[in-house]
C-alpha positions as CSV (number, residue, x, y, z in Angstrom):
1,X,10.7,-31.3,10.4
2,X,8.6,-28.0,12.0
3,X,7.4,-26.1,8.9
4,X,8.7,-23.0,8.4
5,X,7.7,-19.8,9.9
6,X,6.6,-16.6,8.2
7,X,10.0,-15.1,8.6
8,X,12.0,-17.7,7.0
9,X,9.2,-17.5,4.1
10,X,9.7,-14.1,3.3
11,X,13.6,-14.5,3.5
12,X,14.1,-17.6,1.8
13,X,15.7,-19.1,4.4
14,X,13.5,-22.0,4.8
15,X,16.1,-25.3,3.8
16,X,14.6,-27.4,0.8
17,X,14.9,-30.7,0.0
18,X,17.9,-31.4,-3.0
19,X,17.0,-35.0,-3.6
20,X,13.2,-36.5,-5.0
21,X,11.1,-35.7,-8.1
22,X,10.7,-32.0,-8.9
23,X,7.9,-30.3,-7.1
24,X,4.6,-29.7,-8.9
25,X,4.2,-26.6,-7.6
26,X,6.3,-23.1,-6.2
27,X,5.7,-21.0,-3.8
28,X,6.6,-18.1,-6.2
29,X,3.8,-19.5,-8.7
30,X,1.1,-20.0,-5.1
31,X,2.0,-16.2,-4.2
32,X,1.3,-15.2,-7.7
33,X,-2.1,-17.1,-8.0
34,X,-2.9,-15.4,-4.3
35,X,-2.3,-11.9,-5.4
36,X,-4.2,-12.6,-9.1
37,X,-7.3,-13.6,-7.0
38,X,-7.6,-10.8,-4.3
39,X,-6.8,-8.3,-6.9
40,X,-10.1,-9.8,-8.6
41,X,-12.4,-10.4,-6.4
42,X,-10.6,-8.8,-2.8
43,X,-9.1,-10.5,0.5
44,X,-12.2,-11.8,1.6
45,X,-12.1,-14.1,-1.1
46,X,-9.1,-15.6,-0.3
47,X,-8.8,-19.2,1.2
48,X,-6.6,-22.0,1.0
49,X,-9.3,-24.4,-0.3
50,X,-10.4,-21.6,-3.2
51,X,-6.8,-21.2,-3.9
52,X,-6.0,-24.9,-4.5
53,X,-9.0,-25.5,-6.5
54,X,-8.0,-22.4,-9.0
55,X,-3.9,-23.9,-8.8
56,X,-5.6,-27.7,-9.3
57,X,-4.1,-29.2,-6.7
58,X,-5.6,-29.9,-3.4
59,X,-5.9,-27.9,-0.7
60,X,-3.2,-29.9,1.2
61,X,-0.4,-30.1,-1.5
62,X,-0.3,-26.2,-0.8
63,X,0.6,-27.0,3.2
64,X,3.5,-28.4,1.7
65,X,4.9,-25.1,0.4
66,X,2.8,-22.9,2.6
67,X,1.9,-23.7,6.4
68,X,-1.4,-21.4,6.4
69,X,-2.9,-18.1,5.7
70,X,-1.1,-16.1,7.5
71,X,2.1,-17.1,6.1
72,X,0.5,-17.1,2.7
73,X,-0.7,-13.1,3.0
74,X,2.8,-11.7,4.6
75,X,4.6,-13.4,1.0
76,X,1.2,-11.9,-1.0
77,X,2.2,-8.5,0.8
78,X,5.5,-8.2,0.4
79,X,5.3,-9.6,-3.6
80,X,2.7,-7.2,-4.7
81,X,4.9,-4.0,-2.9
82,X,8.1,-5.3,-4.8
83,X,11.3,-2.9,-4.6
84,X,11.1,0.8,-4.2
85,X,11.9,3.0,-7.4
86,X,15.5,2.8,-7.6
87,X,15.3,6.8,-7.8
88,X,13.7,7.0,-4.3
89,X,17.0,5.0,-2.7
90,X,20.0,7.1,-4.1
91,X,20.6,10.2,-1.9
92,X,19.6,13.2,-3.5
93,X,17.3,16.2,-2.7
94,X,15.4,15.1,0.5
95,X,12.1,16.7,-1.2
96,X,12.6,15.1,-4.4
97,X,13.6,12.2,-2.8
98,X,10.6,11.9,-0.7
99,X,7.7,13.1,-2.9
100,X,9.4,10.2,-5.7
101,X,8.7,7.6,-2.7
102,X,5.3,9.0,-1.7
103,X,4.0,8.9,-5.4
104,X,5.4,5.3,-6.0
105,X,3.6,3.5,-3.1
106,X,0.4,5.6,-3.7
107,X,0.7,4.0,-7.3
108,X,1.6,0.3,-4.8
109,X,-1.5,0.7,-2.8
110,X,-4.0,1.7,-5.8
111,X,-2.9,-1.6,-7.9
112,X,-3.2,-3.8,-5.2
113,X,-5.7,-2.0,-2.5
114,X,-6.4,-5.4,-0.4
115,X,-2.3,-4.7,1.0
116,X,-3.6,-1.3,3.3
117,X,-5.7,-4.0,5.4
118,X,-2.5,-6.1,5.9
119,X,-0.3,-3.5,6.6
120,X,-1.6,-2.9,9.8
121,X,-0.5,-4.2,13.0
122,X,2.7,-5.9,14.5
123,X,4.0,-8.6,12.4
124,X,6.8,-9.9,10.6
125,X,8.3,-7.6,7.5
126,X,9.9,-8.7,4.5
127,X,12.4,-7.5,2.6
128,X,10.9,-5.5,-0.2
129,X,9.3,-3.5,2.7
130,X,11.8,-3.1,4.2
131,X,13.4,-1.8,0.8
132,X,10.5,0.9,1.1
133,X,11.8,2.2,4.5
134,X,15.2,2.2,3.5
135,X,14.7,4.0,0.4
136,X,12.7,6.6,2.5
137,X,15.7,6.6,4.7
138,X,18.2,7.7,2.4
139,X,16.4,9.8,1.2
140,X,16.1,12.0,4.7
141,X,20.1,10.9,5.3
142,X,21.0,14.8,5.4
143,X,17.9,16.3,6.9
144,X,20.2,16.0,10.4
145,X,16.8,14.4,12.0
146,X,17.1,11.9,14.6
147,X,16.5,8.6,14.1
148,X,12.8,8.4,15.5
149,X,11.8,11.9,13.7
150,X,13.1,9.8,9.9
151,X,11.1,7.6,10.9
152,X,7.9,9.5,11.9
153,X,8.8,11.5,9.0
154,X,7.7,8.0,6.8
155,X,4.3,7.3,9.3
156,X,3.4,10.9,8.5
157,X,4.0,10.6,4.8
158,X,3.3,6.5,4.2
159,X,-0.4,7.5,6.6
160,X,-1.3,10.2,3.7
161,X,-0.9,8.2,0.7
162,X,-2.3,5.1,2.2
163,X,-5.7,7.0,3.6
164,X,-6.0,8.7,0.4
165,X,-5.9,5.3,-1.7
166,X,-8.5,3.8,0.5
167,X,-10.7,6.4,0.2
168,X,-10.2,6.0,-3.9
169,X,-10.7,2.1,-3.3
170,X,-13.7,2.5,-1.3
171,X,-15.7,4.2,-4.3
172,X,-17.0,1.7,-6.5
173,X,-17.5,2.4,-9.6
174,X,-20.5,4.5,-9.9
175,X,-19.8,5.5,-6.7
176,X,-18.7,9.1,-7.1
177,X,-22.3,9.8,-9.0
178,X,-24.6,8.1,-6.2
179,X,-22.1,10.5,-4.4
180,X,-23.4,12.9,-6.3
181,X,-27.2,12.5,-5.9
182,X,-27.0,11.5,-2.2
183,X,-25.3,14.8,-1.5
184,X,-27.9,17.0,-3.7
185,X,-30.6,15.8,-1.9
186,X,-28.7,16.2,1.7
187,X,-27.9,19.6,0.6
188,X,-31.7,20.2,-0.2
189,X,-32.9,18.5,3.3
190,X,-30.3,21.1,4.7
191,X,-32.3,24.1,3.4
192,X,-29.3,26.1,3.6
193,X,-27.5,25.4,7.1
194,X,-24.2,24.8,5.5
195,X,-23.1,27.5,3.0
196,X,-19.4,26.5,3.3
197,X,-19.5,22.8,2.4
198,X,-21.8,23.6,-0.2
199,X,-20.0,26.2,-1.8
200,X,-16.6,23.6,-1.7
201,X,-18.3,21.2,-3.2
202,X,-19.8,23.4,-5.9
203,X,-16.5,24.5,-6.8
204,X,-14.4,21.5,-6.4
205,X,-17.5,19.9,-8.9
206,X,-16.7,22.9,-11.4
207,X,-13.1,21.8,-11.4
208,X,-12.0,20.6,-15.3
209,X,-11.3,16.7,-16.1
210,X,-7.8,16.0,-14.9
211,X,-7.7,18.6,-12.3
212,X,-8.7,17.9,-8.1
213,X,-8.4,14.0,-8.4
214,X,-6.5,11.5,-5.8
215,X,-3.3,12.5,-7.8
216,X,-3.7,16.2,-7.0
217,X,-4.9,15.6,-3.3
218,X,-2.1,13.3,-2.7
219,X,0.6,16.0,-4.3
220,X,-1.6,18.9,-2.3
221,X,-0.6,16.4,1.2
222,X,2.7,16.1,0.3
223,X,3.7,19.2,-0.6
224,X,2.5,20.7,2.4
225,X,3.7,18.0,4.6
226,X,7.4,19.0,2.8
227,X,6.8,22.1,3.7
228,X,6.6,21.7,7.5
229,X,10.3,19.3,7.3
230,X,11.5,22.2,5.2
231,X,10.3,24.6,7.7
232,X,12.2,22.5,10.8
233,X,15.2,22.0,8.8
234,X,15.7,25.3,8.2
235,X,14.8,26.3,12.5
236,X,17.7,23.8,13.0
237,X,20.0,25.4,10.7
């Protein structure tokens, strides 16, 4: 019997066996051990062999639920982006609709930051992201865009929240202080030659707790991003 491919994985279609002893392990308990690992330590921490040794089982009881990596990190994505916010799939306001979606995989991609690197590139989809794009969808049902503008409407949108969260990954902690110094002393190696950038920084730096984080640049995307859909919609009308 072939073992089963990523697709059948992700949409349970794979035929188990009804008859023998119960299995030892699940492939909903692997997945969750997978994801509990990389959100730890990150994806270049994941293996099969590490994997097995942290379920107890060898590295080849796993091949019996799981055929390899690849298989292993399409069920990993698709778990740790569960369903959309049941808000962001009922038709309603298109901006409301959208800026609900935006936020909610923003909030996605910052709890599990390891999925942006596997969202990228041709490969099979499951359906909780699917879920995503259909949410999204409905939510730009009576925007009267075509089909391929809906969905460049998401790339747009789903590109901004996902850049901004690596960026917000990427700093480690301490990070925005070393920041901090390493720009000082650029800014004095400068002697001056960039007025603008300092005078952005200066003022972003002077902004109170709470106010100009990844939450405000994300809304500050969005909002203007609204605005151009708003702008077309109303052209078209």
């Amino acid at each position: 019997m072939p073992p089963p491919t990523t697709v059948e994985l992700l949409w349970g279609t794979t035929q188990r066996p009804k008859r023998g002893p119960k299995p030892a392990l699940t492939l909903d308990g692997i997945v969750a051990e997978a994801i509990a690992l990389v959100d730890a330590e990150g994806l270049s921490a994941l293996s099969m062999q590490r994997l097995a040794e942290r379920l107890g089982f060898t590295k080849m009881s796993l091949y019996r639920y799981v055929p390899g990596k690849e298989q292993l990190t399409a069920l990993m994505l698709d778990t740790a982006m569960g369903e959309p916010p049941n808000s962001a799939g009922v038709q309603q306001n298109w901006r409301t609709g959208l800026r609900e979606w935006v936020e909610a995989i923003f909030a996605r991609y910052l709890a599990h930051p390891w999925t942006i690197e596997l969202i990228i590139g041709v490969r099979p989809l499951g359906p909780n992201e699917l879920g995503w794009t259909e949410a999204a969808l409905t939510a730009l049902a009576g925007t009267g865009f075509t089909g391929s503008e809906k969905l460049d409407t998401i790339v747009l949108l789903n590109g901004h929240a996902r850049s901004l969260a690596q960026q917000v990954a990427s700093m480690s902690e301490g990070g925005e202080l070393q920041f901090t110094e390493q720009f000082t002393e650029m800014m004095t190696a400068a002697g001056g030659r960039y007025p603008e950038v300092q005078a952005a920084f200066a003022e972003e730096a002077a902004t109170p707790a709470g106010r100009g984080g990844p939450n405000d640049a994300l809304r500050f995307g969005v909002e203007r991003i609204l605005d151009g859909l708003a702008v077309l919609i109303d052209q078209r009308n």
